[in-house]
TORKE-276589 format. One record per residue (C-alpha): residue number from 1; residue in three letters; x, y, z. Coordinates in steps of 0.25 Angstrom, whole numbers. Each point is the difference from the previous one (the first is absolute). Last residue first. Example, Ala and Ser with C-alpha at 12.3 -4.5 7.8 and 13.67 -1.06 7.14 Angstrom:
   seq   type      xx      yy      zz
     2    Ser      55      -4      29
     1    Ala      -6     -14       2
This chain:
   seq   type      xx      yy      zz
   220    Unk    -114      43      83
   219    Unk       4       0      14
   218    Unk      15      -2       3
   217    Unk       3     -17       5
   216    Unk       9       1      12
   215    Unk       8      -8       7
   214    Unk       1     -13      -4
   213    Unk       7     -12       8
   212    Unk      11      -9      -5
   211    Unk       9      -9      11
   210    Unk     -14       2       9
   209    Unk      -1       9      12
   208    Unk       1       0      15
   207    Unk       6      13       2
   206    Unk      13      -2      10
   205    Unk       7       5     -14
   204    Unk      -8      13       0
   203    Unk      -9       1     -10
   202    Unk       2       9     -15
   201    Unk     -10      10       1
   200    Unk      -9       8     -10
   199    Unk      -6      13      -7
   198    Unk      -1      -1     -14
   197    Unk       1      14      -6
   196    Unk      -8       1     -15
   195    Unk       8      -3     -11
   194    Unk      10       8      -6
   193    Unk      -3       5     -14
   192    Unk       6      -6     -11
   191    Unk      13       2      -6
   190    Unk       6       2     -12
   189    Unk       2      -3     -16
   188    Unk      12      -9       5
   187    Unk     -10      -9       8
   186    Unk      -6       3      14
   185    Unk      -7      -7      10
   184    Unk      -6       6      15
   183    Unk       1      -3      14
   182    Unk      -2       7      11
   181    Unk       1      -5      14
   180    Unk       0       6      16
   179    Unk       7      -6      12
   178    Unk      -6      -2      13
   177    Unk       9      -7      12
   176    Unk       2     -14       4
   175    Unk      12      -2     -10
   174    Unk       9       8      -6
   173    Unk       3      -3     -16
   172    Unk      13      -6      -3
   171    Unk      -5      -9     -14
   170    Unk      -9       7      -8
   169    Unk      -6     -12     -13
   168    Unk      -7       4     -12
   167    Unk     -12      -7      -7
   166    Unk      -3       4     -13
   165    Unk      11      -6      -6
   164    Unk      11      11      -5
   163    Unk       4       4      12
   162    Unk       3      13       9
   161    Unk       2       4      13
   160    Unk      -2      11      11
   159    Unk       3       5      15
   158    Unk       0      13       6
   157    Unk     -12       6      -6
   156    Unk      -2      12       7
   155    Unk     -14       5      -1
   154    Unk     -10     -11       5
   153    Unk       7       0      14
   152    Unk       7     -14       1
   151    Unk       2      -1     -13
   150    Unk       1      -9     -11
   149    Unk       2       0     -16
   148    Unk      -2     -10      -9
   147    Unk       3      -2     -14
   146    Unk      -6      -8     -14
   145    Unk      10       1     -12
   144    Unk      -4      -5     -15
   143    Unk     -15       3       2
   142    Unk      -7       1     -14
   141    Unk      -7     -15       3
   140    Unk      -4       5      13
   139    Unk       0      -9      12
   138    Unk      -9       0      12
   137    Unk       8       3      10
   136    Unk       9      -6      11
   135    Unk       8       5      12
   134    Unk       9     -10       7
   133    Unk       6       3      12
   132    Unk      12      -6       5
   131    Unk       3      -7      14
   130    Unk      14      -4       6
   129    Unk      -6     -11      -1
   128    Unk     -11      -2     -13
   127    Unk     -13       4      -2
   126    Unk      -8      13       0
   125    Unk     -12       3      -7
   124    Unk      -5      12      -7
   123    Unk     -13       0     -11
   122    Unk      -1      11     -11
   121    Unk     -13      -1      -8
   120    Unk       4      12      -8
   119    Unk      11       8      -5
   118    Unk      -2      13      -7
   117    Unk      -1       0     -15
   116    Unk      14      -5      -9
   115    Unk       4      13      -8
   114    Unk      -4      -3     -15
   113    Unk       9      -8     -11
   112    Unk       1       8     -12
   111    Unk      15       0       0
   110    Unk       1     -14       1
   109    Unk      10      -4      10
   108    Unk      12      -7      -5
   107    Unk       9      12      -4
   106    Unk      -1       6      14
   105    Unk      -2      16       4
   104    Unk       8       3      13
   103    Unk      -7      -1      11
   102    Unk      10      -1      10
   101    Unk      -7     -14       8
   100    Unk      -3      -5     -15
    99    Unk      15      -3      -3
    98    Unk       2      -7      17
    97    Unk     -15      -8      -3
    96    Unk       5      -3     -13
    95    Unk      15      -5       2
    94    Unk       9       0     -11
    93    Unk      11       2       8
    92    Unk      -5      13       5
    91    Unk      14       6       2
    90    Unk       3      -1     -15
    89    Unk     -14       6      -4
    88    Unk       1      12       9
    87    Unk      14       3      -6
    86    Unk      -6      -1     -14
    85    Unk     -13       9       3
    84    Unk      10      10       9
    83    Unk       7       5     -13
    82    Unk      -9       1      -9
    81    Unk      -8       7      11
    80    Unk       9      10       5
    79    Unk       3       4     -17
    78    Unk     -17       1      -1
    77    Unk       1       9      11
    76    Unk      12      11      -4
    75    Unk      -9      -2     -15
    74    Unk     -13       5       7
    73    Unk       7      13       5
    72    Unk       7       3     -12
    71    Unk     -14      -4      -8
    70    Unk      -8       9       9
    69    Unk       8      11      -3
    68    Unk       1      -1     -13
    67    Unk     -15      -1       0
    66    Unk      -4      12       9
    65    Unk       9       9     -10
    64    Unk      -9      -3     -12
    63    Unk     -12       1       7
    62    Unk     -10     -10       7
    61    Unk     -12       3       6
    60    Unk     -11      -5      -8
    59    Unk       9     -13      -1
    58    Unk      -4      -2      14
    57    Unk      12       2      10
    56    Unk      13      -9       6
    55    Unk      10      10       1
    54    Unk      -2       1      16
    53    Unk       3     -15       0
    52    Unk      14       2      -4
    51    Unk       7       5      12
    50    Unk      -7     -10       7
    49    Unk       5     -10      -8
    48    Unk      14       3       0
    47    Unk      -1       1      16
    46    Unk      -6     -12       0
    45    Unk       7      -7      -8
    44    Unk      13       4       6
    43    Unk      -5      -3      16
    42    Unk      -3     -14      -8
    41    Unk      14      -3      -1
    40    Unk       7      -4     -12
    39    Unk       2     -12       3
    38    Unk      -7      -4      12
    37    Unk       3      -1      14
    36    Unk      -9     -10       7
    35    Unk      -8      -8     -13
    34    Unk      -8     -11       7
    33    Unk      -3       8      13
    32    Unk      -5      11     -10
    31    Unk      -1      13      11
    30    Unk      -4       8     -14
    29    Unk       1     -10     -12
    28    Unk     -14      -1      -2
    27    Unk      -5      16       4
    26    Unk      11       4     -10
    25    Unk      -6     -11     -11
    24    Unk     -13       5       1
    23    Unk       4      14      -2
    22    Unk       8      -3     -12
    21    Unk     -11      -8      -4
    20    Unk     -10      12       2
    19    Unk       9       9     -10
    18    Unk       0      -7     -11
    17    Unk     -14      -2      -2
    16    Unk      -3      16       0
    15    Unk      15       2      -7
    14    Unk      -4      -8     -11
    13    Unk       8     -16      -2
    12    Unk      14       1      -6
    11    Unk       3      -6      15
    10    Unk      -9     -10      -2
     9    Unk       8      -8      -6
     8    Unk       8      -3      11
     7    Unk      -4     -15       4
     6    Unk       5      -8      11
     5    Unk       0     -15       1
     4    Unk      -8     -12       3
     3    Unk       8     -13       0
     2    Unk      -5      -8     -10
     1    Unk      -4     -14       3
């Protein structure tokens, strides 16, 4: 099977679609575990792309000088990105869930595929010692990458993973106190939405509970 790689076509694409790649790919790549340190850094491209991005008008607004600028300042980016693209490739190793994690634009994704919708059905259950949570949803057939996030307030989400099944495993969460979940799917067109919170518990080991044992189901 074909490993999925990176594709940089788009970059002859129009400044309006252009320009919320670039930003997809900033916010992918920020705080990247998989990708600490790249090359180029992402301070430049966003710097480059913010100075850029005030170019960026309707064609009723352009003149003659605003396009010359625009295109200096688009071509500062597209040179980061032709650069980065190959470098984030190599550290991937191939790998999908690492490659769609920075959002950059894939060549075995169809480019018409929509965003996935926003998980449903989630069930949690635990198993395992030291105990893991499992989280699993309702799969998409458009989904290529399926996350979860906890918290223990429902606003700072200190713990998250990522598969390519439609179950997911967190392994190191605390036990006997509330956490909150959110999961959602996303393919290299985007992401979902965030599901709904999902308030639960994981026991405490002097618990008496089964090897496997469900959480949680969200309503429908």
């Amino acid at each position: 099977m074909k490993k999925p790689e990176i594709v940089l076509g788009w970059l002859n694409d129009p400044d309006l679609r252009f320009a919320p790649i670039i930003r997809r790919i900033i916010d992918g790549l920020k705080r990247n575990e998989a990708f600490p340190d790249p090359v180029p850094s992402i301070e430049s491209l966003e710097t480059a792309y913010d100075v850029y991005l005030p170019f960026v008008v309707g064609k009723d607004k352009v003149s003659g000088a605003n396009a010359v600028m625009r295109q200096e300042k688009r071509t500062v980016v597209e040179d980061i990105v032709r650069e980065l693209g190959p470098w984030v490739q190599l550290k991937s190793g191939g790998n999908l869930v690492k490659l769609t994690s920075t959002n950059f634009p894939l060549a075995d994704e169809p480019g018409t595929a929509p965003t996935p919708e926003t998980p449903s059905e989630i069930v949690l259950y635990i198993a395992g010692d030291p105990v893991s949570l499992f989280v699993k949803c309702k799969a998409q057939t458009n989904a290529k990458i399926y996350s979860v996030q906890v918290s223990r307030d429902n606003q700072n989400w200190e713990w998250t993973d990522s598969d390519t099944s439609s179950t997911v495993e967190i392994a190191g969460l605390p036990i006997g106190v509330t956490l909150y979940l959110q999961m959602r799917m996303k393919n290299v067109n985007g992401p979902s939405n965030w599901s709904s919170s999902i308030k639960f518990r994981i026991p405490e080991p002097d618990e008496v509970v089964p090897q496997r044992r469900k959480l949680r189901k969200n309503p429908e």
